[in-house]
Backbone as a printed PyTorch tensor [residue, N CA C, xyz], in Angstrom:
tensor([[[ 34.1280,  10.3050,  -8.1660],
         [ 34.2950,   9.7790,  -6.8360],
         [ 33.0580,  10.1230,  -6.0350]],

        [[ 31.9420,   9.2690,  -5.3010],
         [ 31.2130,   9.6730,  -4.4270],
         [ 31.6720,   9.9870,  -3.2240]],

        [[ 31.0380,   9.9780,  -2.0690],
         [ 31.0960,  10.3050,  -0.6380],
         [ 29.9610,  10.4850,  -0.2140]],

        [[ 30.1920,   9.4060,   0.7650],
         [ 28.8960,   9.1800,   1.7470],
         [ 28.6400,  10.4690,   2.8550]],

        [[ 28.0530,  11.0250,   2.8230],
         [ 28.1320,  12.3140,   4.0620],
         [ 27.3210,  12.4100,   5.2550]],

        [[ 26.6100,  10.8260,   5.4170],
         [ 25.9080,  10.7640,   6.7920],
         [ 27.3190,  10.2980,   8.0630]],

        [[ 27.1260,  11.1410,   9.0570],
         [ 27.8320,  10.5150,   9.6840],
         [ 27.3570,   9.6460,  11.0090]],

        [[ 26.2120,   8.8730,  10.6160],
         [ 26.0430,   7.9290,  11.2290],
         [ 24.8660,   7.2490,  10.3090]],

        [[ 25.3400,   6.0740,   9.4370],
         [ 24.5760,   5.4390,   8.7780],
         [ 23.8850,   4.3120,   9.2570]],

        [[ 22.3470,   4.0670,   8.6130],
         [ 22.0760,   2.7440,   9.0100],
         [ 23.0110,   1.3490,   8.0340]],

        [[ 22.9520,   0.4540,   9.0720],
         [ 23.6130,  -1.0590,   8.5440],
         [ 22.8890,  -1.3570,   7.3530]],

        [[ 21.7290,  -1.0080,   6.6220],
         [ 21.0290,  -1.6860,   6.0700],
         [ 19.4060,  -0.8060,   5.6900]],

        [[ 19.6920,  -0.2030,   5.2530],
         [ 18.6930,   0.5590,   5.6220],
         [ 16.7830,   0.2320,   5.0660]],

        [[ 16.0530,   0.0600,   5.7020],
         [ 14.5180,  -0.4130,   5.9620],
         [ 13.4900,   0.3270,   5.3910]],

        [[ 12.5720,   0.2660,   4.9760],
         [ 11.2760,   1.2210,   4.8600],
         [ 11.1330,   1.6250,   6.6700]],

        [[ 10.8220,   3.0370,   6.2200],
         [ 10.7240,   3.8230,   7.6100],
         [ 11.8680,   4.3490,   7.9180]],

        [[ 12.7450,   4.1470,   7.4810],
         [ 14.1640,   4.7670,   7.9320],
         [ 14.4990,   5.5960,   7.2460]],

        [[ 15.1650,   7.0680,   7.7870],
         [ 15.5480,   7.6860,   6.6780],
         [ 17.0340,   7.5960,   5.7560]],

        [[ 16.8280,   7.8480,   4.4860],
         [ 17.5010,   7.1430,   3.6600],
         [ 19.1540,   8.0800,   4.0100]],

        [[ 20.2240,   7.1010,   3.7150],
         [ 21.6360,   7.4880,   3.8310],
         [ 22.5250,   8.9190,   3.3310]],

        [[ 22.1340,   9.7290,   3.6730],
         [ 22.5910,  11.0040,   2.7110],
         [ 24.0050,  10.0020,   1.6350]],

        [[ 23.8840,  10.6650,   0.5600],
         [ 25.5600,  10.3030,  -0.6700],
         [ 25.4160,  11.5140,  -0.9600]],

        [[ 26.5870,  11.8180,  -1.6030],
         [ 27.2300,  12.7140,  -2.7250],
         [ 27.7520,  11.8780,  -3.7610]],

        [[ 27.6580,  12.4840,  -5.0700],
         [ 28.3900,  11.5970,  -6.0050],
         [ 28.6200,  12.2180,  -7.3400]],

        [[ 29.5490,  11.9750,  -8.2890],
         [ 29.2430,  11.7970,  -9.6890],
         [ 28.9230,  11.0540, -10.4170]],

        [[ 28.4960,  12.0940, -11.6810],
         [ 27.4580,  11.2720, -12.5500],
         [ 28.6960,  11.2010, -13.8200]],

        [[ 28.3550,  10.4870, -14.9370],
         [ 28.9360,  10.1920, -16.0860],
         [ 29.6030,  11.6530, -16.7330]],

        [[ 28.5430,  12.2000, -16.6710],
         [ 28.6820,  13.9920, -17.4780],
         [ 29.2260,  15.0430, -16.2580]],

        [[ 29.6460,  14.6110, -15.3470],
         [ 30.1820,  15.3300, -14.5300],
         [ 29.5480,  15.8900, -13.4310]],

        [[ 28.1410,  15.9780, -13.5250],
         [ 27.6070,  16.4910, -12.9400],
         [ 27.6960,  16.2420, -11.0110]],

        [[ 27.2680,  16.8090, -10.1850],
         [ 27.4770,  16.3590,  -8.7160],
         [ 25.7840,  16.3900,  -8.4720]],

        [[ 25.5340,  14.9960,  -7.7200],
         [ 24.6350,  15.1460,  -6.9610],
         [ 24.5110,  14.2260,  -5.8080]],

        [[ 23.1600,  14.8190,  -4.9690],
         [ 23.3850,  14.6040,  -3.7220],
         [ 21.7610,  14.0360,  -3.2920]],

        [[ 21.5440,  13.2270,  -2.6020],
         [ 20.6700,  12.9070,  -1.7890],
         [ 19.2560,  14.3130,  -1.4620]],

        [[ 20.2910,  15.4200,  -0.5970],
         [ 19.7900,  16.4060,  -0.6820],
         [ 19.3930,  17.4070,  -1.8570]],

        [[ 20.0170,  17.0430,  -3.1120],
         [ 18.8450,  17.7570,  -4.3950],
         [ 17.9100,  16.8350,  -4.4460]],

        [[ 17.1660,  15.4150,  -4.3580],
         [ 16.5920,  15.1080,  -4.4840],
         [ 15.1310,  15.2420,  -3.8000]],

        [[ 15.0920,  16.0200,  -2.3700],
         [ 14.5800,  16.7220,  -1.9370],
         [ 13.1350,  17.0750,  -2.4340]],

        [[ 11.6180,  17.0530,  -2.0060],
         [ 11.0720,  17.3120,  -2.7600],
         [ 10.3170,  16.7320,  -3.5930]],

        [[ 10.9300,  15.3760,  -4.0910],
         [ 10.5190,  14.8300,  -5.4990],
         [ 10.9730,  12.9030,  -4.5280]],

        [[ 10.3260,  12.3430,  -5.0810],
         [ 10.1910,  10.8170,  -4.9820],
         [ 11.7500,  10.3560,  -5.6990]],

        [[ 12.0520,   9.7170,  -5.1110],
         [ 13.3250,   9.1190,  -5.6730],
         [ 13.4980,   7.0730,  -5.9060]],

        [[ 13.9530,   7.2420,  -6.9560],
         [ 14.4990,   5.7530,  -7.4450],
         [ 15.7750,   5.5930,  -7.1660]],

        [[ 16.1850,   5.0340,  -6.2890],
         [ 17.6850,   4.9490,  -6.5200],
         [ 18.5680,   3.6640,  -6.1340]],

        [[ 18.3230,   3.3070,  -7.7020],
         [ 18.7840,   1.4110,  -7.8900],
         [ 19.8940,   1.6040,  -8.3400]],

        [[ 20.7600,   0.3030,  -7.3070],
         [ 22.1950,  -0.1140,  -7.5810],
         [ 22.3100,  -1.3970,  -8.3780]],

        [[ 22.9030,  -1.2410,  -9.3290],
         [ 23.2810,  -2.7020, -10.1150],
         [ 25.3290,  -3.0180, -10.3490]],

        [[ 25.1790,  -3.8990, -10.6410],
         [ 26.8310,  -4.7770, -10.4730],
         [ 27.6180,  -3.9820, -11.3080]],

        [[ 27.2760,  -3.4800, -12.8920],
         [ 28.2640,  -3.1570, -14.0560],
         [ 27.5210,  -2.5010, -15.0470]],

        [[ 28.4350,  -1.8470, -15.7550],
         [ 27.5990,  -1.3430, -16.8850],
         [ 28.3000,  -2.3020, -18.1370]],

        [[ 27.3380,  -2.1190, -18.8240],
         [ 27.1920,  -3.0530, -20.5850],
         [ 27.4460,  -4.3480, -19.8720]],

        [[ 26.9040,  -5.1250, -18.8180],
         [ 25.9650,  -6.4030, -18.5980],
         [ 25.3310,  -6.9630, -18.8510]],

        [[ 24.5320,  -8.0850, -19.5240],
         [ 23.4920,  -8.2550, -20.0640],
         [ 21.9790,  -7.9110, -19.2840]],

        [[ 22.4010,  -8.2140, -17.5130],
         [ 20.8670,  -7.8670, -16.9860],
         [ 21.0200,  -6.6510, -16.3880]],

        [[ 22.2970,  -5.8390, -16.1750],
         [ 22.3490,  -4.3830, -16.2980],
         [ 21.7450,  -3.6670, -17.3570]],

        [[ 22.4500,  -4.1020, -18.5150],
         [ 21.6930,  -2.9730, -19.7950],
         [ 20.2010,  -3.4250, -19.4310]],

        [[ 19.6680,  -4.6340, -19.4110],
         [ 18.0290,  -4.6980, -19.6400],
         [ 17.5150,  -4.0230, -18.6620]],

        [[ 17.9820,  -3.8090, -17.4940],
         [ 17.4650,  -3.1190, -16.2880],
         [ 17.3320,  -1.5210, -16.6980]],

        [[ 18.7770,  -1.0190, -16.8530],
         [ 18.7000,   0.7040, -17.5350],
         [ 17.5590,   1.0140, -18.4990]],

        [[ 17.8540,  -0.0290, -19.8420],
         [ 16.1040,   0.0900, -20.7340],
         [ 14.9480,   0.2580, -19.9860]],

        [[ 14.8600,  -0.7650, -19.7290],
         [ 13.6270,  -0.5040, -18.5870],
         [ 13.6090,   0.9240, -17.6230]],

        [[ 14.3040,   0.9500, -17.4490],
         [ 14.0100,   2.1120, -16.5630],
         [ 13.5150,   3.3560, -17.5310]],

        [[ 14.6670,   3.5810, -18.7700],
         [ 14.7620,   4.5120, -19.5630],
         [ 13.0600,   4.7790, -20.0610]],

        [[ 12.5990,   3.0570, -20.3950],
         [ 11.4440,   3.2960, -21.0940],
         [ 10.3930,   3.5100, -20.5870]],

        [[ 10.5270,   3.5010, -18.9770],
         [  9.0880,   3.9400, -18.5190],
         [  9.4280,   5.2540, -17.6160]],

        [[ 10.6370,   6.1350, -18.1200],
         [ 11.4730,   7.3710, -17.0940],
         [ 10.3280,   8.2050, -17.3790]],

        [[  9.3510,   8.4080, -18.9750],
         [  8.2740,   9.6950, -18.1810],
         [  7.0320,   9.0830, -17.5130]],

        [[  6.9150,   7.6590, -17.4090],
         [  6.0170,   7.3810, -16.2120],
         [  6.5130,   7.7080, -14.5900]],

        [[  7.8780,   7.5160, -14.6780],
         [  8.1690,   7.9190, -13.0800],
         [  7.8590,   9.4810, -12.8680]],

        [[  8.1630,  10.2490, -13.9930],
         [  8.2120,  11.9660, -14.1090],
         [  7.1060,  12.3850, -13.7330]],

        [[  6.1840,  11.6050, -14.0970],
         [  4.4360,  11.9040, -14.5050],
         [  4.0030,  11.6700, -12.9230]],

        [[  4.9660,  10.7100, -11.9930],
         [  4.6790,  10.9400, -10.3730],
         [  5.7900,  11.4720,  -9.5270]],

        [[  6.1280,  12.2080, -10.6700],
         [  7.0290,  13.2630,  -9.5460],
         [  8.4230,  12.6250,  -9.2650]],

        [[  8.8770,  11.5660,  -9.7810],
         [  9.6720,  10.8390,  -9.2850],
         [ 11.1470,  11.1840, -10.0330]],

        [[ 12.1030,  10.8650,  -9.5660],
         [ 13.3790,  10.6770, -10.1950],
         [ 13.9120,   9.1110,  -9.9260]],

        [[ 14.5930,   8.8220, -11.1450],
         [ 15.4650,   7.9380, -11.2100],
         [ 17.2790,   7.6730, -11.0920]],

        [[ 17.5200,   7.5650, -10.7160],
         [ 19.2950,   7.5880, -10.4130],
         [ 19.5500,   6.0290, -10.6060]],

        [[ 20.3060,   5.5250, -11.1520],
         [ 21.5120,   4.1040, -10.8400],
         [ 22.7720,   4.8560, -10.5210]],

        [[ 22.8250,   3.4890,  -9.8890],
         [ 24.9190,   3.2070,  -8.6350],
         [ 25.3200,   2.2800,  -8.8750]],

        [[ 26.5750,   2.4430,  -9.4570],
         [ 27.2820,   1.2170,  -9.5300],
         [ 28.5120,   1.7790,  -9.1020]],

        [[ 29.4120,   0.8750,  -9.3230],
         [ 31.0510,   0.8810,  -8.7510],
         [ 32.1500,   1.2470,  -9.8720]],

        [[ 31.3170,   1.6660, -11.0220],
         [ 32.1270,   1.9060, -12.4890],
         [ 32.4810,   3.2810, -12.5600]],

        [[ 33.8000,   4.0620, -13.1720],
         [ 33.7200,   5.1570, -13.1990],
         [ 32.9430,   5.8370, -13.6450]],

        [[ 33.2780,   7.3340, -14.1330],
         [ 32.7020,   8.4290, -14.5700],
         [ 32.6310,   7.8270, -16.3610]],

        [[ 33.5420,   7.7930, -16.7240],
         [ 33.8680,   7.3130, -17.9280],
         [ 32.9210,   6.1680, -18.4530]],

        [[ 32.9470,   5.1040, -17.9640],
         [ 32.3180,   4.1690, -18.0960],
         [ 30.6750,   4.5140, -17.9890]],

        [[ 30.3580,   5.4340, -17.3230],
         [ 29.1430,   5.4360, -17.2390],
         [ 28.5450,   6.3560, -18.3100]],

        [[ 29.5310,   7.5420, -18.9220],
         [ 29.0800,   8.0890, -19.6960],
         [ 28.9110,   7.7490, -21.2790]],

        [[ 29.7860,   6.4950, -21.0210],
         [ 30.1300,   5.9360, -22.4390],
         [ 28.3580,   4.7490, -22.2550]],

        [[ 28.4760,   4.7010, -21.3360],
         [ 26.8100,   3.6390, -21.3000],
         [ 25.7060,   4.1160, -21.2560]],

        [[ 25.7230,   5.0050, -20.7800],
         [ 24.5660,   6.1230, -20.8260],
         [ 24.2530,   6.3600, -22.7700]],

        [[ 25.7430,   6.7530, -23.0880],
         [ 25.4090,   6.5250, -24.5010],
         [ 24.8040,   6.0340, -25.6960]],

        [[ 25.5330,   4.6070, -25.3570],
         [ 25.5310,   3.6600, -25.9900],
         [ 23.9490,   2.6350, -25.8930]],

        [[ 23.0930,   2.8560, -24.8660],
         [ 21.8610,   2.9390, -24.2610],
         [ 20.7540,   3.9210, -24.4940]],

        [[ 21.6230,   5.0550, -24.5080],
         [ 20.2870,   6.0470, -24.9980],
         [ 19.3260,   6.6840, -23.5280]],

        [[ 20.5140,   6.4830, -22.2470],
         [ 20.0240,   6.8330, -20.6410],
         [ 19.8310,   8.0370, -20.7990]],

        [[ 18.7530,   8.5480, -20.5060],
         [ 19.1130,  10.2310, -19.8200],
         [ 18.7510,  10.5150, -18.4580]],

        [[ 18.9590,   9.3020, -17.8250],
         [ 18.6190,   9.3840, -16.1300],
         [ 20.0370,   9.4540, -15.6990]],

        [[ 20.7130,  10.1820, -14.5720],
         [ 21.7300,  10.0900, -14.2710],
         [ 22.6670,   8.9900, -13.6730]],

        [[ 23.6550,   8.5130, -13.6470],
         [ 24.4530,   7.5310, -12.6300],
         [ 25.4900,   7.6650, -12.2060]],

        [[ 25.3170,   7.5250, -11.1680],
         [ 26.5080,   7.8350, -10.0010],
         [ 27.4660,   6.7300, -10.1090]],

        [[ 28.9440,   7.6510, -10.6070],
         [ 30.2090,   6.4100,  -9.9330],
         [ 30.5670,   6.7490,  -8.6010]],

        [[ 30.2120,   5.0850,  -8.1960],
         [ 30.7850,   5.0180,  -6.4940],
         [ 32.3310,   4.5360,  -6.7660]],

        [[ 32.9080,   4.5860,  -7.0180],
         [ 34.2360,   4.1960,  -7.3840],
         [ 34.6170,   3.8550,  -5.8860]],

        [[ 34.6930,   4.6360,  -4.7770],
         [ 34.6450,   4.6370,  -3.1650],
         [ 33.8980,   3.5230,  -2.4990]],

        [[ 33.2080,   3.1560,  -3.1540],
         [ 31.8770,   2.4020,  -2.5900],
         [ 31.2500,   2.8570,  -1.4990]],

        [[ 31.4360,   3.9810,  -0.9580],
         [ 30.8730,   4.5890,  -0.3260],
         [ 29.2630,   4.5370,   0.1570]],

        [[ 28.2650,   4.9320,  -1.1980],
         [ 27.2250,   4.7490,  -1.3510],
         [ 26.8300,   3.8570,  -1.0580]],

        [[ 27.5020,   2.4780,  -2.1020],
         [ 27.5660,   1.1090,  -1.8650],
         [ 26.9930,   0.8160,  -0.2830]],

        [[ 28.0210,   1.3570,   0.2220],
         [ 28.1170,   0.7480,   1.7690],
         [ 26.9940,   1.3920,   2.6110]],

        [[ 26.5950,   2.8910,   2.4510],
         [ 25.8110,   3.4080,   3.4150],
         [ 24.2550,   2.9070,   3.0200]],

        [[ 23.7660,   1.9530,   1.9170],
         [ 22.6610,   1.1680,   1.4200],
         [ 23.0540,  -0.1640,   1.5080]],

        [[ 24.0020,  -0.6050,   1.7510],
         [ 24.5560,  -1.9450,   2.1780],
         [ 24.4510,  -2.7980,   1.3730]],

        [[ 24.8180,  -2.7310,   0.1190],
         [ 24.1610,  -3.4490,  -1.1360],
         [ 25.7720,  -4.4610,  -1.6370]],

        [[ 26.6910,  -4.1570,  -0.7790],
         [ 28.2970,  -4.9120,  -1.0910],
         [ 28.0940,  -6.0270,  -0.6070]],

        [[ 28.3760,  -7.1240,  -1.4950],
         [ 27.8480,  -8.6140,  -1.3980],
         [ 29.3110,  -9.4090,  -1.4750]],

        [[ 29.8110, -10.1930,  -1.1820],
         [ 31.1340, -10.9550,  -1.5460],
         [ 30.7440, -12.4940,  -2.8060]],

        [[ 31.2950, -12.0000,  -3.4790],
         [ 30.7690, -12.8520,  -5.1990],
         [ 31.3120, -13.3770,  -5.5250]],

        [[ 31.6110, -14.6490,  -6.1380],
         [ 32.2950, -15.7470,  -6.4340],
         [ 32.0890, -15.6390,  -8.0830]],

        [[ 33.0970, -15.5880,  -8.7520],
         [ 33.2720, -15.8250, -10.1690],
         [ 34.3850, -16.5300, -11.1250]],

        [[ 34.3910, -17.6840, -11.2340],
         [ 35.3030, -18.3710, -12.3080],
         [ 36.4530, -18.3490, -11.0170]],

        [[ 35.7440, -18.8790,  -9.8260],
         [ 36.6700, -19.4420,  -8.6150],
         [ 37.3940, -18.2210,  -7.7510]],

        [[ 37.5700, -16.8790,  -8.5890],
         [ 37.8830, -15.5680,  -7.6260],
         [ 36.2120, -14.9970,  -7.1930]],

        [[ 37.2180, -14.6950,  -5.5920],
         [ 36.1700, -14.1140,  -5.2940],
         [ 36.5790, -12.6690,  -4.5740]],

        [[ 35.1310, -11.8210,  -4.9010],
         [ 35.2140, -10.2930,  -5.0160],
         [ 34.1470,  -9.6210,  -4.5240]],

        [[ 34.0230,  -8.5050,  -4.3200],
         [ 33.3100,  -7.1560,  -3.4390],
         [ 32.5370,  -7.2860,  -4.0700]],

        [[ 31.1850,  -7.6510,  -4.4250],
         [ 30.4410,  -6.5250,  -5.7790],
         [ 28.9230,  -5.8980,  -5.2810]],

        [[ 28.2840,  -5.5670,  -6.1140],
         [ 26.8970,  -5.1110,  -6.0160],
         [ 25.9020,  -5.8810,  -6.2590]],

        [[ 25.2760,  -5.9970,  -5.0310],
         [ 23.9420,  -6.8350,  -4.8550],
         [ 22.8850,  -6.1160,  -5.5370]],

        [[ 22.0520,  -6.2610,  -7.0340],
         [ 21.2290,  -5.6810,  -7.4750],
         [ 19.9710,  -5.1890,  -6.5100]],

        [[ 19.8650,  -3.9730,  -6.1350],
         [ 19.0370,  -3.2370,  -5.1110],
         [ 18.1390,  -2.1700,  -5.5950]],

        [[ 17.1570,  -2.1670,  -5.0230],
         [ 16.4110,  -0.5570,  -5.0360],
         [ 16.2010,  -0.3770,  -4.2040]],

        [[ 15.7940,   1.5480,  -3.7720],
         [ 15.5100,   2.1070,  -2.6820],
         [ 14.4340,   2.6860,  -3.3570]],

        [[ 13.0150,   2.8470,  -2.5970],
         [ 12.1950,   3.8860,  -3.2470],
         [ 12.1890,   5.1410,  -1.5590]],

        [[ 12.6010,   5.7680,  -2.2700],
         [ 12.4650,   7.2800,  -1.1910],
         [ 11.6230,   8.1860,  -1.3080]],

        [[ 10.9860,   8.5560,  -0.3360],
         [ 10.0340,   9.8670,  -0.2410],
         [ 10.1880,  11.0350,  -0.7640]],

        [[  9.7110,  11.6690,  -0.8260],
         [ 10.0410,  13.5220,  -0.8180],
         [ 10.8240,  14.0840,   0.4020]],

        [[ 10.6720,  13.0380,   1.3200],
         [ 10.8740,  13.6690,   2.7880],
         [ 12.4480,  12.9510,   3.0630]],

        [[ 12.8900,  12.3270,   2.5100],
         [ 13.8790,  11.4480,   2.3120],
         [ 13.8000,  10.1720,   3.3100]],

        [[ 13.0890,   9.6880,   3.3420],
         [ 12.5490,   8.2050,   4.0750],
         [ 12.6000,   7.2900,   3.2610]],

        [[ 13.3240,   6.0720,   3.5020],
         [ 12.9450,   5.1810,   2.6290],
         [ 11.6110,   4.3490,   2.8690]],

        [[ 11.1830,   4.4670,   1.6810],
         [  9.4940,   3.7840,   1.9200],
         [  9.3890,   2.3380,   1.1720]],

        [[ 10.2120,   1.7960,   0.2980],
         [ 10.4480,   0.0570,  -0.4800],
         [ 11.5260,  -0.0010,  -0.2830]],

        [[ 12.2650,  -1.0980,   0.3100],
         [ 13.6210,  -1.5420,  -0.7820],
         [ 13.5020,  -3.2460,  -0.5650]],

        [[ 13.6850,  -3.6800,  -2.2370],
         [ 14.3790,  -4.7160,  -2.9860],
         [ 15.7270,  -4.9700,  -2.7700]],

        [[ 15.6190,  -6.1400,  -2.7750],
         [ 17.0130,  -6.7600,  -2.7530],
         [ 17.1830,  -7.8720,  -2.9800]],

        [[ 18.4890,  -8.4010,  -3.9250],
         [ 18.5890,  -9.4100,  -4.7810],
         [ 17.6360,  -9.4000,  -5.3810]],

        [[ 17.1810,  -8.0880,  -6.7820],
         [ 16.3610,  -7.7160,  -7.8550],
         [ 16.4790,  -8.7910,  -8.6630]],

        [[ 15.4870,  -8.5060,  -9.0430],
         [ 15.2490, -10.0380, -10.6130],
         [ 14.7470,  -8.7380, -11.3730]],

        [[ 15.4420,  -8.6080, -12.6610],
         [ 14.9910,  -7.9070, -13.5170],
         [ 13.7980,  -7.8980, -14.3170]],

        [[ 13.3270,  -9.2600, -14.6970],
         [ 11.7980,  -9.1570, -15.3140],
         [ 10.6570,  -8.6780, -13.9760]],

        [[ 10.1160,  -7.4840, -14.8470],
         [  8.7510,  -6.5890, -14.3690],
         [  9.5240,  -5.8750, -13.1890]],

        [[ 10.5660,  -5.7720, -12.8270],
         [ 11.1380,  -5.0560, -11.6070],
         [ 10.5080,  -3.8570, -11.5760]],

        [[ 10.7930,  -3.0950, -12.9520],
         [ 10.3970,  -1.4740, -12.8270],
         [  8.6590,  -1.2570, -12.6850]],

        [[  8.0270,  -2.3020, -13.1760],
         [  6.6650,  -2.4940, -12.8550],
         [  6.1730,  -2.6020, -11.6200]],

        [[  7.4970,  -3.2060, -10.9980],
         [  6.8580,  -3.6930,  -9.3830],
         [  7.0200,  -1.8380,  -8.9390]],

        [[  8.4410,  -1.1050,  -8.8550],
         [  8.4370,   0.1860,  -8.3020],
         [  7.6860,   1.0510,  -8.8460]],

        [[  6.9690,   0.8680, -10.0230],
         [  5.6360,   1.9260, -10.0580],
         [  4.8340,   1.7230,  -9.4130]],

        [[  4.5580,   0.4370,  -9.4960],
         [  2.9570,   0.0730,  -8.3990],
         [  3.4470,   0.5900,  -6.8870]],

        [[  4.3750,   0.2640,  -5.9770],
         [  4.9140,   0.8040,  -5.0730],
         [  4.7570,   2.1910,  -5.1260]],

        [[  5.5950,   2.9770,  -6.1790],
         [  5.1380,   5.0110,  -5.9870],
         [  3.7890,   5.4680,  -6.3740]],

        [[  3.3640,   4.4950,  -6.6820],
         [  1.4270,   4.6250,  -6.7400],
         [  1.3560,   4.2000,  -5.5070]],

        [[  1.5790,   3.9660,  -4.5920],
         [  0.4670,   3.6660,  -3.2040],
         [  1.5630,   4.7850,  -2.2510]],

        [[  2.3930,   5.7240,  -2.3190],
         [  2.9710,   6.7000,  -1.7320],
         [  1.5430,   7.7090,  -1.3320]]])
């Protein structure tokens, strides 16, 4: 279960703004927070589902260039709306060793504003607008993407934490 712990969030949040404090869990149980990230450059992209077809290609990607982000100090996190379970079983099955937060709450979701209303096979539903945030050390957001296209995405947020 996450939890959002700003208590006054932006609608949407901008480069220049500072980014939304969350709390959350990860697949393996672990808790983290906005505030461990502290320090270190942060990635922290939301996608729709796990075992997706342009979800999984997105996680690869990330996975395969995770010690280029390391090598600038950076961390990587994904958010989605899937449990604990689900994420640890994808993390798996992928070969992730970057962490991901279940928003099960949508919490997170909401304090990055990434909840889109989605039309599928005529129902329509809450879901996740494929997003990134690139955050400072200082916790500012300094990029964010929205409505991501997965080819070269993770290429575009290196070139971005190269001009930090």
């Amino acid at each position: 279960m996450s939890k959002q712990t700003s208590s006054t969030p932006s609608p949407s949040p901008r480069p220049g703004d500072p980014a939304p404090d969350f709390h959350g869990q990860t697949g393996d149980g672990q808790s983290i927070s906005l505030a461990d990230c502290r320090g270190h450059s942060l990635v922290l992209y939301f996608y729709p589902r796990d075992n997706t077809p342009g979800c999984t290609t997105e996680a690869r990607d990330f996975q395969a260039r995770l010690a280029d982000f390391e090598a600038r100090g950076a961390r990587v996190i994904g958010v989605s709306n899937d449990d604990e379970t689900s994420h640890r079983r994808f993390c798996d099955k992928q070969g992730l060793t970057f962490p991901l937060i279940a928003d099960t709450d949508r919490a997170i979701s909401r304090a990055y504003d990434v909840l889109r209303m989605k039309n599928m096979f005529g129902k329509r539903f809450e879901g996740i607008e494929r997003s990134t945030f690139l955050i400072d050390a200082e916790g500012m957001v300094r990029q964010a993407w929205r409505k991501v296209k997965v080819p070269r995405h993770v290429e575009e947020v290196l070139e971005a934490l190269d001009s930090l």
